[in-house]
N, C-alpha and C positions, 0 to 999 in steps of 0.2 A: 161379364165383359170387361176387358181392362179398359182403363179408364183414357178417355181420349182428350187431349188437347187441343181443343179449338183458339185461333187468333184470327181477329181482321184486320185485314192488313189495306185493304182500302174500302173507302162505302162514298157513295154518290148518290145524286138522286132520284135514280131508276135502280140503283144494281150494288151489289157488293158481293167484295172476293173474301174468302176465308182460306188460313192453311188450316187443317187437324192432322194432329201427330207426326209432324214436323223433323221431331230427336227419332221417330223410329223409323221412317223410311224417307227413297230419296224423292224420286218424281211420284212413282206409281207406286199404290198401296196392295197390299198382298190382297186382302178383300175389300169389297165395294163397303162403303159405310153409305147407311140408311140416314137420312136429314129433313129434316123440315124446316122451314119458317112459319110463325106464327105470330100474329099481332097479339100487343098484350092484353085482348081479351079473348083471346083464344081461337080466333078465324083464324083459318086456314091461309097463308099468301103463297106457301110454294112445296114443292117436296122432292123429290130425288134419291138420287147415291151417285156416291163418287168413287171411281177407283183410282181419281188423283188425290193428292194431298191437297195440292190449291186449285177450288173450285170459284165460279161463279153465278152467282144468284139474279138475273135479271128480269126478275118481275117482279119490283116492288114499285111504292110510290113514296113522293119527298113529303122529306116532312115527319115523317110516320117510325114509331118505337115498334121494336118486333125481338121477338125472341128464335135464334138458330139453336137447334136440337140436332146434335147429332150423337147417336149413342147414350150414353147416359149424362154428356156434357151436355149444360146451358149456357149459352151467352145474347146478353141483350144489347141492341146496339140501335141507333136512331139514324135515318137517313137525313143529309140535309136538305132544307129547303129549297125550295126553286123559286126564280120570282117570275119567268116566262119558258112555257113548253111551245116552240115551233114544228110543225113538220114541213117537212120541207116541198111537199104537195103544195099548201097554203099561199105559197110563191109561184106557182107552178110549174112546177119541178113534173116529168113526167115519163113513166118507164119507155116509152117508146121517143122520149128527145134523144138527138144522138147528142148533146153538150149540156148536161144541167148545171152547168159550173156558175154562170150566170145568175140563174136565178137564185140558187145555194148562197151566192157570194150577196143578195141582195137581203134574203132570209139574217145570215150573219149580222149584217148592217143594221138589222133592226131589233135584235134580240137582246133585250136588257142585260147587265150585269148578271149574273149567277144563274142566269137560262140554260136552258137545255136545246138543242138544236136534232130535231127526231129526223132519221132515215128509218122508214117504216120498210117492210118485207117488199120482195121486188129487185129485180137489176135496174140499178144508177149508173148511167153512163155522166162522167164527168172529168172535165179537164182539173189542172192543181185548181185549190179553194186555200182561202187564206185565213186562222181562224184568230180570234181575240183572246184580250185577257178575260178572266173571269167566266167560264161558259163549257157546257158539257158537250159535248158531241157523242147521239147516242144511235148506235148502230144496234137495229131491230133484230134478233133471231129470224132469219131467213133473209134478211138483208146483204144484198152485194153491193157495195159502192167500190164502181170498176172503171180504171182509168180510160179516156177514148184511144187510137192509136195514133193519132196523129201524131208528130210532134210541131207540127206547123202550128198546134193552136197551143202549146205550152209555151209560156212566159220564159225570160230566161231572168236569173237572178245577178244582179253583180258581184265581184266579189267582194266589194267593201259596200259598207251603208256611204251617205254623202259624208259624215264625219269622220269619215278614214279608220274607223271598226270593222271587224270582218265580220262580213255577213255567211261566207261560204268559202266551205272546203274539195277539195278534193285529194286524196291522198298525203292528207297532211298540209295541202299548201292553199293557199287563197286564190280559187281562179271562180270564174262565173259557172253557173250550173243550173241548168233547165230546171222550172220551180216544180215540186213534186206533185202527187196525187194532195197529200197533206201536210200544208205547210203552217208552222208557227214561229213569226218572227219576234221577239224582244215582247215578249209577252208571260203572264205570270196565273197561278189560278186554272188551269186548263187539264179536263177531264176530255179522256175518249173511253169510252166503256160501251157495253153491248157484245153481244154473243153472235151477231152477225160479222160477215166478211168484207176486210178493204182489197181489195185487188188492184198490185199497181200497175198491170199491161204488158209487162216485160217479154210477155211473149208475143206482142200486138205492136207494129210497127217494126223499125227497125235497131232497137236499143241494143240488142246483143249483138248487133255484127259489128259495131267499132267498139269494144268495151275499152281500149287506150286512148280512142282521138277524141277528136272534136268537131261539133257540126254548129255552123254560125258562134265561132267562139264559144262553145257553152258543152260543158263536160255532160253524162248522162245522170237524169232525176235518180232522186229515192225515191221511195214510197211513202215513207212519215219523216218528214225533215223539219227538227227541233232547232232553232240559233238562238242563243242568248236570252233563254227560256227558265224563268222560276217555280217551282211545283208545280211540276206535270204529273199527273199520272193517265197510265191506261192500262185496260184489264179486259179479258172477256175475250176478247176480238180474235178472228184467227187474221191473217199477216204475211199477204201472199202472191209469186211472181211479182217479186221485185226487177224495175228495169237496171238497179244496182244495188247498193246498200238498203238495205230493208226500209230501219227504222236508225235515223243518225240526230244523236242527242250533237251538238256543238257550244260551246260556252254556256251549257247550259248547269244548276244547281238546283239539289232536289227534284231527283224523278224517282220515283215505281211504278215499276212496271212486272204486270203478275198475271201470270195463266193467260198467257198469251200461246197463240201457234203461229209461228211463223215457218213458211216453209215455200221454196223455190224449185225449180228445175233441178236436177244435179248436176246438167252442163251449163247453165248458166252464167256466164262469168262476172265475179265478183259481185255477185249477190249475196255477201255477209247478212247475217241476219241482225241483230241489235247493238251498233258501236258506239259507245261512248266517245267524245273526243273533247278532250279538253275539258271533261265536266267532273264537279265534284256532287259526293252523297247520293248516289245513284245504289239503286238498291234493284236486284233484276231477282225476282223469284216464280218458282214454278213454269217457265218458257220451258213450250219444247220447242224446238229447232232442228229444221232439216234441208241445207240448202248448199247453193253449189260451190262456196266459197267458206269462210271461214264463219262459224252459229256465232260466237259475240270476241267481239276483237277490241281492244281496250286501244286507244290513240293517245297523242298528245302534240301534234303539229310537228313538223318537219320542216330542217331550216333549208331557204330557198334566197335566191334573189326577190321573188314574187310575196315573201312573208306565208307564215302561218299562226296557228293561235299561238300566243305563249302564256297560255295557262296549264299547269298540271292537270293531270287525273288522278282523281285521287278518292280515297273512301269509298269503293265500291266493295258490294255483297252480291255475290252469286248464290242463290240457295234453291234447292228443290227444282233444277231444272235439268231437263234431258234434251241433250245435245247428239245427233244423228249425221252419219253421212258425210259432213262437212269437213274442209283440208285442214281445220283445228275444231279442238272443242271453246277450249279459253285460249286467246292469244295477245298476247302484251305484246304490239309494236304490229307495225315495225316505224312507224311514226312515234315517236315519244319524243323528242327534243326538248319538251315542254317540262318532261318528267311525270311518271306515272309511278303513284306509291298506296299503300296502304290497300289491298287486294285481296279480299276473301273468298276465297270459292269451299264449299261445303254442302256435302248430303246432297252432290250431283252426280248423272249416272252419264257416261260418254259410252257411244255405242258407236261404231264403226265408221269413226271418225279416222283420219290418218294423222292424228298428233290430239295428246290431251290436251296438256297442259304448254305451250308453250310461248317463250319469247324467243324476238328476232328482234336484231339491231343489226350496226355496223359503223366502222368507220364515217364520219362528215354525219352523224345526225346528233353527237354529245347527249345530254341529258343522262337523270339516272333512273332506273328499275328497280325499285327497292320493297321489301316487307310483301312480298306476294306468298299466298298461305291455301294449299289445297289439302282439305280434310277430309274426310270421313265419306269417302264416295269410292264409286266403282265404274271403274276402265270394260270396256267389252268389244274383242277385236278392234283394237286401234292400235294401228303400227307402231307407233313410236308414243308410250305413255306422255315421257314427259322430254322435252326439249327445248336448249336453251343455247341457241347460237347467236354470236357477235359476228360472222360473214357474212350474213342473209347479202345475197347477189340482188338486190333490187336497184332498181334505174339505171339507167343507160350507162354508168361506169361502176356497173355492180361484182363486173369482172375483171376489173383494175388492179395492178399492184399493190395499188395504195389500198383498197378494200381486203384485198386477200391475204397480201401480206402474212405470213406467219413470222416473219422478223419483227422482236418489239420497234415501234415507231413512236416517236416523241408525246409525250402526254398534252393535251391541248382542250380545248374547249370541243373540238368535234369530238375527241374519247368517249363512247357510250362507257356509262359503269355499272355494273350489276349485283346485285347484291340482295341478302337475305330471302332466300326461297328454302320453305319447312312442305314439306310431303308427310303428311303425319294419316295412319290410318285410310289407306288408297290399296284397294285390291286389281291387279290388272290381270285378264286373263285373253289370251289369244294375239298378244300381242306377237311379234312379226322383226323388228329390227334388233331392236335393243330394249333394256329394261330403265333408262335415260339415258342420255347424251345430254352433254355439257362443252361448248365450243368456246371458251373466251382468249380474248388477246393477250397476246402474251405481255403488251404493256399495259393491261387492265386486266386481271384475271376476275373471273366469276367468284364471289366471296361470300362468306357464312351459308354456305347449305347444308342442309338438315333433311336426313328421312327417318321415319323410326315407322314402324311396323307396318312396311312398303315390301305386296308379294303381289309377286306377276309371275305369270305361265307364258306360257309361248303356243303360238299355233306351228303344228308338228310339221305343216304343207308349205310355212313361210319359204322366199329366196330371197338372198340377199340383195338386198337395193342400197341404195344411199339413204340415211336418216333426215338429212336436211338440207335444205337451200345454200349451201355452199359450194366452191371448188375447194378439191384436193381433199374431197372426203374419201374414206374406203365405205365400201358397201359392206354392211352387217346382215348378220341373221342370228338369234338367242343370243345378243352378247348382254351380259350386265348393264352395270354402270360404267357409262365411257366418258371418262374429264380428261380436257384439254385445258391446263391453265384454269382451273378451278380451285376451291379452298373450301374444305369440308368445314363445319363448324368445330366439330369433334370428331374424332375416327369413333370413338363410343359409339356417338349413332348412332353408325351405318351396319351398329353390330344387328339389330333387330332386320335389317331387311334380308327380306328371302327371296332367290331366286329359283324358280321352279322350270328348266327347261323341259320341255316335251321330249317325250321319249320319240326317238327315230327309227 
């Protein structure tokens, strides 16, 4: 048997994630690999196979050294300790309460430092809960903790804390926002793990019929909403009907999050699945994603009268995740002001996505886009692999002169700039428009790109559409690489990339 590569990439004190062989494949493994865990004296704690790369293990206890076998690989690893296990029964929490948010939030309150807070098997009906520093939240295998539909008993958040910090976003800007199914505010140390389901109602009340307004001033919940949050992780969970953005990291530093499912409606709107905004070291591995809006969408605030974060995004790893469905796989923007840099995506697999790889900006939101890097993965029917426009038509003067403009206009602080994007070893096959589009201003051109051994097919049934959210695009079918106002790094490059049209 070749020799396999196991790594843990997180452990708590019920569960832990592992990736094996990581460099050979990207979400899913050609065959199942056979595993166990074992204490070190040789009892049995768990066994399986996995036909992902990154899996999760959740039945173990804290405290406790154990050795994972898989293949002919060993690795030992020790869960940490806990100082108090709650279930949330204990409080009396009960499958047939239509609001256990109450008692949950009383459970919290008393739960020491480094505790565990258990949702055992069963449907949880429960408004948002608001959870602490230090403290696990451990969702049982067969466990649903599922939003109520009201909205009349969800809290609304402000958009600044009293100290004139932002507490909350919406599209980049600081406005107030109904508090989610799960929320954590300015808090540090925080575990969600467990192989059981959060559910956050999006199809239960009326959340998708205004997806742009507003009801009592207050924009629509996520699902897992993170602010100004320090090592988080979460693992295990599946992540699902979002009443919007799934799961939104903000100000926050130090997260992973691994072998997660998250997945939505496909008319759902704007139900992205996992966005970072304004957060650094965020590390997203093994997620699939399948939902109605874009699967992980990178931010950075957006300038407004109303303020948004101005912090960067930055130091993000995309690895070992499959991306489904959704109006992008990876998407940079179209909120960045803040500036969003240093972007690795690698050994992911985008499957019938209608855009891979892409960013969007425009005119009035400045900020730069720089050192973004998609490796060693595979495209599969996604219209447009990769794409990178400076007109994206968003908000209400998105169809403006001033946005659309193809005449250079004065260089200013609103200038978005864009720069360093490497396509290195990316196969796309069934693509549909183009093999990338490139749209920059023509007083800011798109600068240092790089592909090298970049091959796409074409599906033979494609018609031409428009590639991207602009005006005054023409509609493609099997076209190459299309730059407007771009700057290759080297024409050498682009010597390696291969286009393969379908035959007609």
């Amino acid at each position: 048997m070749t020799d396999v590569a196991i790594e843990l990439l997180i452990t708590g004190p019920r569960s832990a994630t592992f990736r094996v062989d990581a460099e050979r494949h990207l979400h899913m493994r050609e065959e199942a690999l056979a595993w166990q865990v074992q204490r070190l004296d040789g009892a049995l704690a768990a066994e399986g196979t996995t036909s992902k790369v990154v899996f999760t293990v959740a039945s173990l206890e804290p405290g406790a050294a154990y050795h994972l076998h898989a293949g002919e690989a060993r690795l030992e690893f020790t869960t940490p300790q806990e100082t108090a296990l709650i279930d949330i029964r204990d409080f009396g929490a009960s499958t047939d309460a239509l609001d256990n948010a109450p008692t949950i939030q009383r459970a919290i309150a008393e739960l020491a430092p480094g505790g565990t807070l258990r949702i055992p098997a069963g449907r949880w009906l429960s408004g948002p809960i608001f959870l602490k520093s230090s403290m696990t939240l451990f969702v049982e295998d067969g466990a649903e903790f599922a939003a109520i539909a009201s909205r009349q008993d969800f809290p609304i958040l402000p958009a600044r804390h009293a100290d004139g910090r932002i507490l909350g976003t919406w599209e980049g800007v600081a406005e107030a926002c109904y508090a989610s199914l799960i929320n954590a505010i300015d808090c540090h140390d925080v575990h969600l793990a467990g192989t059981g389901i959060i559910d956050g109602g999006g199809d239960r009340g009326d959340w998708w019929s205004w997806p742009k307004e507003t009801r009592q001033g207050a924009r629509r919940p996520r699902t897992v909403f993170l602010s100004g949050c320090e090592n988080v992780t979460l693992s295990g969970l599946t992540i699902r009907n979002s009443p919007s953005w799934t799961v939104h990291p903000v100000l926050c530093n130090g997260l992973i999050a691994a072998d997660l499912i998250i997945e939505n409606d496909p008319d759902s709107p704007n139900t992205d699945g996992f966005n970072p905004e304004s957060s650094s070291d965020i590390h997203l591995v093994g997620l699939h994603i399948s939902v109605g809006d874009d699967c992980i969408a990178l931010k950075a605030g957006k300038r407004s009268p109303l303020g948004g974060p101005d912090r960067p995004t930055e130091h993000v790893l995309v690895e070992n995740c499959l991306m489904e469905r959704g109006h992008g796989a990876v998407v940079i923007g179209s909120e960045m002001s803040a500036g969003i840099s240093d972007i690795t995506i690698r050994n992911c697999h985008f499957r019938g996505t209608d855009r891979g790889l892409r960013i969007k900006t425009r005119r009035g939101r400045g900020g730069t886009v720089a050192d973004i890097r998609l490796t060693d993965s595979l495209m599969e029917d996604v219209a447009t692999p990769v794409a990178v426009n400076s007109f994206y038509f968003c908000d209400a003067d998105g169809r403006s002169d001033y946005v659309q403009s193809r005449s250079p206009l004065p260089v200013s602080t609103e200038t978005p700039s864009i720069s360093s994007i490497t396509v290195k070893n990316v196969t796309a096959s069934g693509a549909r428009t183009a093999a990338a589009v490139f749209y920059g201003l023509p007083e800011a051109a798109i600068r240092d790109i790089a592909f090298e051994n970049y091959t796409v097919s074409f599906a033979p049934d494609a018609e031409a559409e428009v590639p991207e959210m602009a005006s005054l695009l023409l509609p493609l079918r099997h076209a190459g690489i299309v730059a407007e106002n771009a700057v290759f790094s080297r024409l050498a490059r682009l010597s390696p990339v291969s286009i393969h049209p379908a035959q007609d």
